[in-house]
PDB file of the backbone (N, CA, C, O) and the ligand in Angstrom, with CONECT records:
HET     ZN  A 101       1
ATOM      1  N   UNK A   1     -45.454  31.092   4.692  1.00  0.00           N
ATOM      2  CA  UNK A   1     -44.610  30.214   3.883  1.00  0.00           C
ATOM      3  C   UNK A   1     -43.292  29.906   4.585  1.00  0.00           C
ATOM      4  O   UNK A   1     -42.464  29.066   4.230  1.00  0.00           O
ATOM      5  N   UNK A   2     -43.237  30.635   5.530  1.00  0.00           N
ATOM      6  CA  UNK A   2     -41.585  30.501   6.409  1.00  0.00           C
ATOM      7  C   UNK A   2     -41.329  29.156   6.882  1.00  0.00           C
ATOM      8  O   UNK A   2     -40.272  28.529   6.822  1.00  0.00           O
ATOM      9  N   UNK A   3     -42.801  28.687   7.514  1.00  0.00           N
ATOM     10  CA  UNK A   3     -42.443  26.898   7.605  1.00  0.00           C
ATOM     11  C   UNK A   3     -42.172  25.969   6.584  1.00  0.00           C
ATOM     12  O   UNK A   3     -41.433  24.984   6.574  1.00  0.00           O
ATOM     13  N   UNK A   4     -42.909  26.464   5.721  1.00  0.00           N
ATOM     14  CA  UNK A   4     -42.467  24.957   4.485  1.00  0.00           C
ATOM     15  C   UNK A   4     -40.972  25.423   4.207  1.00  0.00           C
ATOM     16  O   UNK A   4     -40.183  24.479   4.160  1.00  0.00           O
ATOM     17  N   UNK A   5     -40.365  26.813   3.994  1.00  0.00           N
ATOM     18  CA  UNK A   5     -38.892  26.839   3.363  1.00  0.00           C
ATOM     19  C   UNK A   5     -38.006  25.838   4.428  1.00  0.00           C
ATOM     20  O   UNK A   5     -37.080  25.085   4.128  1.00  0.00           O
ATOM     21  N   UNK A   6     -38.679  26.114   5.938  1.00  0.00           N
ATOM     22  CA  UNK A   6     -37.645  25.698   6.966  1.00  0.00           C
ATOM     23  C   UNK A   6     -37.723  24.510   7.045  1.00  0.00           C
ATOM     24  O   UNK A   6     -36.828  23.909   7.639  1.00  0.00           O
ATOM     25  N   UNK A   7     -38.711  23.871   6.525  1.00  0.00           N
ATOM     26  CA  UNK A   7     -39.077  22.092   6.052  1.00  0.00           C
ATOM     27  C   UNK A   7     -37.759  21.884   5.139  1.00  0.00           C
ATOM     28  O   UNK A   7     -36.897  21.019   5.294  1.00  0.00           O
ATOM     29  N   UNK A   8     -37.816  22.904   4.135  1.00  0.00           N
ATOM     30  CA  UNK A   8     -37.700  21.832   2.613  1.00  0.00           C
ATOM     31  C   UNK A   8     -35.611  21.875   2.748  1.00  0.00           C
ATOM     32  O   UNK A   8     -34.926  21.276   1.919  1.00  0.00           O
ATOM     33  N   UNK A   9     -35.572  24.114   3.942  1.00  0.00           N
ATOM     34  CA  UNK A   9     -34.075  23.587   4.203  1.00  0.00           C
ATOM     35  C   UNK A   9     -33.177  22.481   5.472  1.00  0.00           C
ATOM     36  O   UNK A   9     -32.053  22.029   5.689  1.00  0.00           O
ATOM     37  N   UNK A  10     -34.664  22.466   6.085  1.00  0.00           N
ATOM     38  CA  UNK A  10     -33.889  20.991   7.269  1.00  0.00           C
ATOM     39  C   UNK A  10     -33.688  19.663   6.292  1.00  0.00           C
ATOM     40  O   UNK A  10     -32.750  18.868   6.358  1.00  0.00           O
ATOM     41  N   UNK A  11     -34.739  19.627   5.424  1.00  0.00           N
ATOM     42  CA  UNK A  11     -34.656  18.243   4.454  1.00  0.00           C
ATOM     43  C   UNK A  11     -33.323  17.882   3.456  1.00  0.00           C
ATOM     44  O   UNK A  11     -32.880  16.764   3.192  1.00  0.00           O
ATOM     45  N   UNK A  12     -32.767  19.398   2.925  1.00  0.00           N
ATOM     46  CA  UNK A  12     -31.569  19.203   2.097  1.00  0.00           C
ATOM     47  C   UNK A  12     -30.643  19.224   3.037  1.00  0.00           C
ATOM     48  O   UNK A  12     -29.563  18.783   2.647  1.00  0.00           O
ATOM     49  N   UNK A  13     -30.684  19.688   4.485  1.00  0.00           N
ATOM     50  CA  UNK A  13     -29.255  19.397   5.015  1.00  0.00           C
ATOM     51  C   UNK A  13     -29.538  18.001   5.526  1.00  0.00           C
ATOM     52  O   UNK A  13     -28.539  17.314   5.739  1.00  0.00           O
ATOM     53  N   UNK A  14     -30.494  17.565   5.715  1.00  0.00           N
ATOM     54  CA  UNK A  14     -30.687  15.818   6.029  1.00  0.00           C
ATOM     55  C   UNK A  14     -30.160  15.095   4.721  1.00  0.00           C
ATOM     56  O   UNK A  14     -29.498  14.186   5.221  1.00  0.00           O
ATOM     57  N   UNK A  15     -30.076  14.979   3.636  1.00  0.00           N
ATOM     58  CA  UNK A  15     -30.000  14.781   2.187  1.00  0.00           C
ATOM     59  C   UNK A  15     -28.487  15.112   2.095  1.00  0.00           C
ATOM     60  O   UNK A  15     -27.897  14.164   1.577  1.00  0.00           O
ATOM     61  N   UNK A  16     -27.504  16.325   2.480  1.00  0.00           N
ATOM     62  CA  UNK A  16     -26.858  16.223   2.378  1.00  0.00           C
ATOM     63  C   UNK A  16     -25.972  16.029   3.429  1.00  0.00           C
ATOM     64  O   UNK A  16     -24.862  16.330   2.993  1.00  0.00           O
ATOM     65  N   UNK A  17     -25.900  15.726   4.437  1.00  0.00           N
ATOM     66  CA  UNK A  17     -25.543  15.103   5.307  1.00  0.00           C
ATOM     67  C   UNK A  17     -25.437  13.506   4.855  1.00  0.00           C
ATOM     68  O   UNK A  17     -24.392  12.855   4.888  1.00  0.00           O
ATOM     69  N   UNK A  18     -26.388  13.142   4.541  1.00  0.00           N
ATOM     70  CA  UNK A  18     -27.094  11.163   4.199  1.00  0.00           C
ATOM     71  C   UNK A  18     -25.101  11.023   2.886  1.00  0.00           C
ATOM     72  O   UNK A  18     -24.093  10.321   2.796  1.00  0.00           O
ATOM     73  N   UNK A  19     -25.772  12.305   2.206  1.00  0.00           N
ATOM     74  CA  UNK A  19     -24.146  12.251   0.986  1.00  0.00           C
ATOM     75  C   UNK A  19     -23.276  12.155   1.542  1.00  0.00           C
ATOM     76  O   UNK A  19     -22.618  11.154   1.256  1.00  0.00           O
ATOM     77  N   UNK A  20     -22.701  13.068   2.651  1.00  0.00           N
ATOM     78  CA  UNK A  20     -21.235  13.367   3.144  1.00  0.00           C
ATOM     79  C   UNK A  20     -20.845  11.852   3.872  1.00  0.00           C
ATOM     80  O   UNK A  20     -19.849  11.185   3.589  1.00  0.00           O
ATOM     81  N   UNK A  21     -21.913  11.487   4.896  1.00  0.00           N
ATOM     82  CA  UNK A  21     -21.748  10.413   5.067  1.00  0.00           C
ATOM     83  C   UNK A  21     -21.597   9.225   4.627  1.00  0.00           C
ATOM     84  O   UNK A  21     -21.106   8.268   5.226  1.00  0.00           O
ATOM     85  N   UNK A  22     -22.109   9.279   3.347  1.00  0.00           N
ATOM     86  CA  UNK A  22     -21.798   8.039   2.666  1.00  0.00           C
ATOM     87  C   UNK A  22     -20.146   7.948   2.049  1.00  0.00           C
ATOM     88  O   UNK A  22     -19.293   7.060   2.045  1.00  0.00           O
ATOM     89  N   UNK A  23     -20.203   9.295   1.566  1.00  0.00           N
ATOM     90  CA  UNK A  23     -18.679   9.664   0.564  1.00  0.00           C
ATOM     91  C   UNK A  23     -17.589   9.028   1.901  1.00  0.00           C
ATOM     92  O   UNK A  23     -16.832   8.059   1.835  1.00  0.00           O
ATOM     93  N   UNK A  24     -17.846   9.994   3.123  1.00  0.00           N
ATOM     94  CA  UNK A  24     -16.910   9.324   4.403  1.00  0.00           C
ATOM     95  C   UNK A  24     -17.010   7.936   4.192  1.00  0.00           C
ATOM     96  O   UNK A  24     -16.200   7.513   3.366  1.00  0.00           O
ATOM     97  N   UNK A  25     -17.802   7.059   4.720  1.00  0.00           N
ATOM     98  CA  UNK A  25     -17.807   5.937   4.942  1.00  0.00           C
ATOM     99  C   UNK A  25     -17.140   4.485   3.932  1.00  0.00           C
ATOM    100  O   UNK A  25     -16.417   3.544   4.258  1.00  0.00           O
ATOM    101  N   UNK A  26     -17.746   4.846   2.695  1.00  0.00           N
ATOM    102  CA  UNK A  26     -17.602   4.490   1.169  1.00  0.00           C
ATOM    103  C   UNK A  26     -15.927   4.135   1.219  1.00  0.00           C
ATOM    104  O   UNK A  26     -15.286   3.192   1.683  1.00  0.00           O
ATOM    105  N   UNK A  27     -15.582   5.310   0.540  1.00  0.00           N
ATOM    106  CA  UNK A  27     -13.655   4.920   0.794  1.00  0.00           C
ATOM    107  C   UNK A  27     -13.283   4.238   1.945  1.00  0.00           C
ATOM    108  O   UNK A  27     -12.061   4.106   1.888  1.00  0.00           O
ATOM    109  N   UNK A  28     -13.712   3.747   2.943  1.00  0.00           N
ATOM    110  CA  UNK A  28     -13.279   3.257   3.816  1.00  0.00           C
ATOM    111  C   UNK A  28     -12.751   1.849   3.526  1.00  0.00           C
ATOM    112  O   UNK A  28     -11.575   1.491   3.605  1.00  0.00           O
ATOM    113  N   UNK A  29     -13.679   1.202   3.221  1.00  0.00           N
ATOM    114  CA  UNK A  29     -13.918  -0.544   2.729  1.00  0.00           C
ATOM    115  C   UNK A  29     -12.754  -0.426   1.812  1.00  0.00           C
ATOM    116  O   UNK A  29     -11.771  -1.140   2.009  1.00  0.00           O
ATOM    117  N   UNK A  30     -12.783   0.324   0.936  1.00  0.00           N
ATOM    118  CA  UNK A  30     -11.956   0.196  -0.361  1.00  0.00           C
ATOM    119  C   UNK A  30     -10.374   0.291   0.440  1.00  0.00           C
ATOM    120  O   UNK A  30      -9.372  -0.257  -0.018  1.00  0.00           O
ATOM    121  N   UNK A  31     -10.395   0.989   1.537  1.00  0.00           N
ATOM    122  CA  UNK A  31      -8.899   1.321   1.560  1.00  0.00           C
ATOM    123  C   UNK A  31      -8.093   0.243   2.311  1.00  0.00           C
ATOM    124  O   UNK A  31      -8.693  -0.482   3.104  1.00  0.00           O
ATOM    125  N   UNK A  32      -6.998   0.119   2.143  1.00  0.00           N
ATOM    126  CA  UNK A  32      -6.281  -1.005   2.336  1.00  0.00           C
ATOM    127  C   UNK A  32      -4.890  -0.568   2.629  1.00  0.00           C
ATOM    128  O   UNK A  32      -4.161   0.106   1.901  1.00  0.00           O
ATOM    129  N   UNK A  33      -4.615  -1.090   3.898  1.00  0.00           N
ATOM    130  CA  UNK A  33      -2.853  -1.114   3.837  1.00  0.00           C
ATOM    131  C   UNK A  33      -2.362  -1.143   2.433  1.00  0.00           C
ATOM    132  O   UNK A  33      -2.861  -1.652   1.429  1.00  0.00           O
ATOM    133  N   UNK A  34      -1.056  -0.349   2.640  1.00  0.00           N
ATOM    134  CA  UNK A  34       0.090  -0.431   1.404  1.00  0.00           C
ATOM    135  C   UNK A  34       0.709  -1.691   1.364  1.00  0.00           C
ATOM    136  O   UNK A  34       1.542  -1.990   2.220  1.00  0.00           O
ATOM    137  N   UNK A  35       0.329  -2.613   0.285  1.00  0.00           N
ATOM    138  CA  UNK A  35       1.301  -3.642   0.535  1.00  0.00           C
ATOM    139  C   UNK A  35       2.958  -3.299   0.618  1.00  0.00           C
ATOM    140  O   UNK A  35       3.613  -4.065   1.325  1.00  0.00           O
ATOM    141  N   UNK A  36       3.608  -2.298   0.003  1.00  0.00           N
ATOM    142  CA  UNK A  36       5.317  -2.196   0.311  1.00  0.00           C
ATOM    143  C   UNK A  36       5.208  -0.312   1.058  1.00  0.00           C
ATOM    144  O   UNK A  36       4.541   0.620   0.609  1.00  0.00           O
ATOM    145  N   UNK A  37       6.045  -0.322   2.172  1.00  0.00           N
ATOM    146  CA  UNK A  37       6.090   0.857   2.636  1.00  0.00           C
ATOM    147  C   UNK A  37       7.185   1.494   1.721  1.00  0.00           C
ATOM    148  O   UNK A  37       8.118   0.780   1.354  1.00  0.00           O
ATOM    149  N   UNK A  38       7.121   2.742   1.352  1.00  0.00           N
ATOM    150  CA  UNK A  38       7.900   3.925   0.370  1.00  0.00           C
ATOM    151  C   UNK A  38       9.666   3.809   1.427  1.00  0.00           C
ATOM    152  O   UNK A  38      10.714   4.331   1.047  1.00  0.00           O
ATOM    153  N   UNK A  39       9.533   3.177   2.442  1.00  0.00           N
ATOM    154  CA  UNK A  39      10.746   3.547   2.953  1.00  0.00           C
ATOM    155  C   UNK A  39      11.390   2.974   3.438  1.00  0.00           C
ATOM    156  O   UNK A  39      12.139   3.409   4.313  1.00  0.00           O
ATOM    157  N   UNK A  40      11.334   1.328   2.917  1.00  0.00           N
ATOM    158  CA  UNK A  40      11.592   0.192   3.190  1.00  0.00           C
ATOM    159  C   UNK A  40      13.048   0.270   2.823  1.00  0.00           C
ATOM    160  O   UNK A  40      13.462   1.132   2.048  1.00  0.00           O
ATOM    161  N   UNK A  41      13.909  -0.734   3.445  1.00  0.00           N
ATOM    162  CA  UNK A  41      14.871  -0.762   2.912  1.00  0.00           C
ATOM    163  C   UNK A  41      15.404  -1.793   1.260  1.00  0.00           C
ATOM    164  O   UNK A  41      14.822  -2.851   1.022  1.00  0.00           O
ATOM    165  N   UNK A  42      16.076  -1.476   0.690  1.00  0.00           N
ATOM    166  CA  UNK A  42      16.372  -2.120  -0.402  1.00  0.00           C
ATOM    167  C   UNK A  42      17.456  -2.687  -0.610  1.00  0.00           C
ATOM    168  O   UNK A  42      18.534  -2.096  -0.673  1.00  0.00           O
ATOM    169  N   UNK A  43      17.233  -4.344  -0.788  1.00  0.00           N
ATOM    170  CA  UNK A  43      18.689  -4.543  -0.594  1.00  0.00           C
ATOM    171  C   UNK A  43      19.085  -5.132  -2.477  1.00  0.00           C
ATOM    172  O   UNK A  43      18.170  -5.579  -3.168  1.00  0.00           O
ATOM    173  N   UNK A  44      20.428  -5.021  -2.985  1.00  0.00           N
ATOM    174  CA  UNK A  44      20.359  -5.257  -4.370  1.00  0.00           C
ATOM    175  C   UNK A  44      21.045  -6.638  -4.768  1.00  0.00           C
ATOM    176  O   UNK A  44      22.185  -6.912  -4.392  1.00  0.00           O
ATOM    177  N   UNK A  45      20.367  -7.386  -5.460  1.00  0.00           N
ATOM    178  CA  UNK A  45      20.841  -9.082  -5.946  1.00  0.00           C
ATOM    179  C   UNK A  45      22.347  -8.748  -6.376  1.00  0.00           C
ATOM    180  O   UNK A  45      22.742  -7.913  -7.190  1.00  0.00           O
ATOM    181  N   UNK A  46      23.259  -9.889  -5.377  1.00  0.00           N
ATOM    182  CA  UNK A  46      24.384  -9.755  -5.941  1.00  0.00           C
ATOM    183  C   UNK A  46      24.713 -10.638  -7.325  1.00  0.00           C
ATOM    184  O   UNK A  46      25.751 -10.752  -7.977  1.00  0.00           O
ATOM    185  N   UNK A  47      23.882 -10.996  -7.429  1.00  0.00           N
ATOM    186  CA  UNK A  47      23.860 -11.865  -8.846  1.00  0.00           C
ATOM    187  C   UNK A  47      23.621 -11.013  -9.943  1.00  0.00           C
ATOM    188  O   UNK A  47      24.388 -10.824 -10.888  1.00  0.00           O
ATOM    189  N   UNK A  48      22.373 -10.448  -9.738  1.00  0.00           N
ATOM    190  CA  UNK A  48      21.691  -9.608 -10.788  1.00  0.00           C
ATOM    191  C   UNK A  48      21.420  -8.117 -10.946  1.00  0.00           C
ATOM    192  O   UNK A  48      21.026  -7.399 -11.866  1.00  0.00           O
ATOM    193  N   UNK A  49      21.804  -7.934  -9.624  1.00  0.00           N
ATOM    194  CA  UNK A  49      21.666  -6.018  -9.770  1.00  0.00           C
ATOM    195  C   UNK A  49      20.937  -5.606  -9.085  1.00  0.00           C
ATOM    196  O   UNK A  49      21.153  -4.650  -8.339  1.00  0.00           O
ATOM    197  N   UNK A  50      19.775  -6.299  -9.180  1.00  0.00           N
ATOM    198  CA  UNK A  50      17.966  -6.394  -9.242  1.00  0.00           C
ATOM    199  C   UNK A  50      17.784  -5.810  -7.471  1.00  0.00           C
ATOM    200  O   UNK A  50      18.188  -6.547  -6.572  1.00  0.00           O
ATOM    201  N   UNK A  51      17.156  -4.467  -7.151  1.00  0.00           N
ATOM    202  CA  UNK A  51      16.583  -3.793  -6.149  1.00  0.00           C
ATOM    203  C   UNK A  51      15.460  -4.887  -5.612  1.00  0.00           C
ATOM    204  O   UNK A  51      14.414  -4.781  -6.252  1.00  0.00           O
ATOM    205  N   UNK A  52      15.433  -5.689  -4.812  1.00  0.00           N
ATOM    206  CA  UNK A  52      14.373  -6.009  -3.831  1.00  0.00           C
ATOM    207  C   UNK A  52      14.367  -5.483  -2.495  1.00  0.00           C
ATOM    208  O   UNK A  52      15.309  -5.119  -1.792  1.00  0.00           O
ATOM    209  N   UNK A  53      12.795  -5.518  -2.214  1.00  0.00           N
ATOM    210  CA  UNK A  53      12.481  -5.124  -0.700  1.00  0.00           C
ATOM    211  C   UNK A  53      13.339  -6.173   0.257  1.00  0.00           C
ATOM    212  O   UNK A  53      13.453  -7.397   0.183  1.00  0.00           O
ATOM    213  N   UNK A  54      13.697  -5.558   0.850  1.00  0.00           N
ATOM    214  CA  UNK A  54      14.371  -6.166   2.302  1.00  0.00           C
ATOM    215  C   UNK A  54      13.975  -7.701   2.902  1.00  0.00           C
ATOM    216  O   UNK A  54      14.738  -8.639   3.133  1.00  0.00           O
ATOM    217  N   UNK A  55      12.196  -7.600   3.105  1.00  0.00           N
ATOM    218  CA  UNK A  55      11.672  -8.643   3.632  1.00  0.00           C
ATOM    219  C   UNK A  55      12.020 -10.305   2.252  1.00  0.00           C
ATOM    220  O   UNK A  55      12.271 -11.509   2.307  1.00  0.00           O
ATOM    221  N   UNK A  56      11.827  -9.370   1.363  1.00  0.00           N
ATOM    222  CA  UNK A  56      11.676 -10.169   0.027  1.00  0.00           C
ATOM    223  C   UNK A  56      13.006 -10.854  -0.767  1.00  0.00           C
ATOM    224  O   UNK A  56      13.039 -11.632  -1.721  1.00  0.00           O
ATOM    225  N   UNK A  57      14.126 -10.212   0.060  1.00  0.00           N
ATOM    226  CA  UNK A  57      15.642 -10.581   0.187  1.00  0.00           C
ATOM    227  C   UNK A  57      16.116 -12.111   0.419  1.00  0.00           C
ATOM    228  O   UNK A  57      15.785 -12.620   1.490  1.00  0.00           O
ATOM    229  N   UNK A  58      16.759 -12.776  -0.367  1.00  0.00           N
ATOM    230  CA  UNK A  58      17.613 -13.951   0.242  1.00  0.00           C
ATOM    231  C   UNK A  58      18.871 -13.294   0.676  1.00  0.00           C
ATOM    232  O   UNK A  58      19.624 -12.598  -0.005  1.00  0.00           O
ATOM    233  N   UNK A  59      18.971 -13.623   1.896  1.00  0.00           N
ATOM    234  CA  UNK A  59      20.722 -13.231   2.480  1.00  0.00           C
ATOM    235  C   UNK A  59      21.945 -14.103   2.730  1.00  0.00           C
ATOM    236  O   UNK A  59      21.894 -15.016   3.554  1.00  0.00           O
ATOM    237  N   UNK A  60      22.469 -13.975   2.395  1.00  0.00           N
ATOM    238  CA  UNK A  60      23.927 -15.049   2.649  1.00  0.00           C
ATOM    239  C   UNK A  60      25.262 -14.557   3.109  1.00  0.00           C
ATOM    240  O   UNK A  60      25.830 -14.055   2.140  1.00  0.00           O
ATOM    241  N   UNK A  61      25.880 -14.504   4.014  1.00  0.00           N
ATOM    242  CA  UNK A  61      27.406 -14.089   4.351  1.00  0.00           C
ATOM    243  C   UNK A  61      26.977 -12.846   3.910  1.00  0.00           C
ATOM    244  O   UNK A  61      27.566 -12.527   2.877  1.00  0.00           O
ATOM    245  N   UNK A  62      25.639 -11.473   4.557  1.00  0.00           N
ATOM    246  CA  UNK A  62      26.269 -10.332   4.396  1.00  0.00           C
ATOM    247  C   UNK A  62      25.374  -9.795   2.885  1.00  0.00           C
ATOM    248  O   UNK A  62      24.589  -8.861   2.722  1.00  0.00           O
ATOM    249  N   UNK A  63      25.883 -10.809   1.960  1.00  0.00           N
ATOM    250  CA  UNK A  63      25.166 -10.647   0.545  1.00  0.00           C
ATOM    251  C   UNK A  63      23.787 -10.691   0.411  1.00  0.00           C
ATOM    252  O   UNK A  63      23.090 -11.431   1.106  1.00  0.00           O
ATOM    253  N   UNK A  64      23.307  -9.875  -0.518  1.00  0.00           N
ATOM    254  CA  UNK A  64      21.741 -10.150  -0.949  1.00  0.00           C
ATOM    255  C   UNK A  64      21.117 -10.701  -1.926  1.00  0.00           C
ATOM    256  O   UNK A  64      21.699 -10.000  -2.754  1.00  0.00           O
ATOM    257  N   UNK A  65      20.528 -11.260  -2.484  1.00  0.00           N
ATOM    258  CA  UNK A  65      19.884 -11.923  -3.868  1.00  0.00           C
ATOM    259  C   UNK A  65      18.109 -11.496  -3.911  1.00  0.00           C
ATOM    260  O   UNK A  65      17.298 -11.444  -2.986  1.00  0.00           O
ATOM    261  N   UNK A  66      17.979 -11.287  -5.080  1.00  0.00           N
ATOM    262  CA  UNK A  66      16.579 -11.689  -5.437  1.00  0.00           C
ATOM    263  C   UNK A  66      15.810 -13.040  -5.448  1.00  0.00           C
ATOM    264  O   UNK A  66      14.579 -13.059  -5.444  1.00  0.00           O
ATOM    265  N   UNK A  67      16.344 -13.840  -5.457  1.00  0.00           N
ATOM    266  CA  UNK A  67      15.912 -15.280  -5.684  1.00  0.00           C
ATOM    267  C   UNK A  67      16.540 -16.284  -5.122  1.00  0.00           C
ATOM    268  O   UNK A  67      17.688 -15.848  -5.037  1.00  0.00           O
ATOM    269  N   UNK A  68      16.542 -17.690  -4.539  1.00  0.00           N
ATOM    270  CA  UNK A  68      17.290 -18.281  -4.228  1.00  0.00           C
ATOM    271  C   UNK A  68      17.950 -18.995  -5.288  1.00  0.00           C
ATOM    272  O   UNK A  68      19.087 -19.434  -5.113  1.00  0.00           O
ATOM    273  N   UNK A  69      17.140 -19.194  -6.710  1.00  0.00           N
ATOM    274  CA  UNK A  69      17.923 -19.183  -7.308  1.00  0.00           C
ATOM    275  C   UNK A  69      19.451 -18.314  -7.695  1.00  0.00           C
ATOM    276  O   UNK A  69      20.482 -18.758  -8.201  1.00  0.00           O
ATOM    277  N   UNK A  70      19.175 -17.187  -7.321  1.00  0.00           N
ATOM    278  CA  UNK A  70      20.389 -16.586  -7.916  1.00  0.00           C
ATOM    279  C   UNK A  70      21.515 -16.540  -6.529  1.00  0.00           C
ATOM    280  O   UNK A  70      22.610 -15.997  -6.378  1.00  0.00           O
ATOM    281  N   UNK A  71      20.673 -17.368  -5.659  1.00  0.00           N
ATOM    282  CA  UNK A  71      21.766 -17.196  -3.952  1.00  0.00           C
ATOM    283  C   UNK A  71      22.532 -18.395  -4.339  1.00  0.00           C
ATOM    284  O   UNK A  71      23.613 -18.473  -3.756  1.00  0.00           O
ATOM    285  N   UNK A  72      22.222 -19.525  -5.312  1.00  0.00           N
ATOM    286  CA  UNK A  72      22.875 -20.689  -5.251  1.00  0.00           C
ATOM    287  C   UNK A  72      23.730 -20.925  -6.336  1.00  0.00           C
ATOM    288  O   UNK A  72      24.558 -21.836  -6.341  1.00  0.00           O
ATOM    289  N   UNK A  73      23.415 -19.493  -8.002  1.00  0.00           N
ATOM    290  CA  UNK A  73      24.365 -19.109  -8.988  1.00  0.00           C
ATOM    291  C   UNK A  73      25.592 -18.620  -8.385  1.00  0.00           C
ATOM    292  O   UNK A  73      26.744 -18.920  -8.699  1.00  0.00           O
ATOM    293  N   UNK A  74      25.042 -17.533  -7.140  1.00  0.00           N
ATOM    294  CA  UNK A  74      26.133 -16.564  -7.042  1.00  0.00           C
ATOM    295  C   UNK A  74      27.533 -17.411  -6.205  1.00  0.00           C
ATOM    296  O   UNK A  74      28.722 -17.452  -6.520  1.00  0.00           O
ATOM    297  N   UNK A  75      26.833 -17.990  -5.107  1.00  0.00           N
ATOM    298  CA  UNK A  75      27.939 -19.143  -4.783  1.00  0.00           C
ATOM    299  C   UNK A  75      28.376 -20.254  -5.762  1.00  0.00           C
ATOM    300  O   UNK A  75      29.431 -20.848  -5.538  1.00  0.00           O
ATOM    301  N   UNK A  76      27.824 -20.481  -6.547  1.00  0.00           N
ATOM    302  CA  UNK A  76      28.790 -21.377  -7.008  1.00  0.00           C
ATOM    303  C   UNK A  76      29.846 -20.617  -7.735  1.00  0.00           C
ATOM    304  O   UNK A  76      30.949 -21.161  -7.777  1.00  0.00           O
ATOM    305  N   UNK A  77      29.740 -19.716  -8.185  1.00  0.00           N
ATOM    306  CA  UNK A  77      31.001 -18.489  -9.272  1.00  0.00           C
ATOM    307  C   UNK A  77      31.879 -17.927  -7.969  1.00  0.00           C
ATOM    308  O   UNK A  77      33.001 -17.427  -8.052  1.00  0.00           O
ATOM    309  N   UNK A  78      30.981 -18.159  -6.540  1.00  0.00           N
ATOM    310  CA  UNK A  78      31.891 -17.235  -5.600  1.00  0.00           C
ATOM    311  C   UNK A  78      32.520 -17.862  -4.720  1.00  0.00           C
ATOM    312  O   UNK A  78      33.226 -17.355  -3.849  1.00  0.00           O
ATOM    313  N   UNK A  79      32.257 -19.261  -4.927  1.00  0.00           N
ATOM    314  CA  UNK A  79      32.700 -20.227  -3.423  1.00  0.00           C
ATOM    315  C   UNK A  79      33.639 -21.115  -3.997  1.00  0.00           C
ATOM    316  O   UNK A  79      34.196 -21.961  -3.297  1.00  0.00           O
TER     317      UNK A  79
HETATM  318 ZN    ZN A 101      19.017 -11.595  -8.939  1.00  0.00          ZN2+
END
């Protein structure tokens, strides 16, 4: 009987191997760059307060805004 056990245990590590590999592979597709990095810089609307990402910043003379709307409020109250 020593051959069929050594059958049936080469077959579950084939079987579970076929799993591990899939579980590896699987999350892969799904995973995706972070759209905002945790350590970005933040710059804050001088209009509104309002924390935006850096890239996502309107800048003017130094100043930051959330919006260009609020880049063209803040100059007119500031210019
Ligand atoms: Zn704002």
């Amino acid at each position: 009987m020593g051959l069929i056990r050594l059958l049936i245990i080469a077959a579950l590590i084939y079987i579970a191997w076929r799993v591990v590999k899939n579980l590896l592979s699987s999350p892969r597709q799904a995973d995706r760059p972070a759209p905002k990095q945790q350590n970005e810089l933040m710059r804050k609307c001088a209009q509104c307060g309002v924390h935006v990402p850096d890239h996502e910043a309107f800048s003017h003379n130094g100043k930051h805004f959330c919006s260009q709307e609020h880049q063209r409020l803040y100059l007119e109250h500031h210019e």
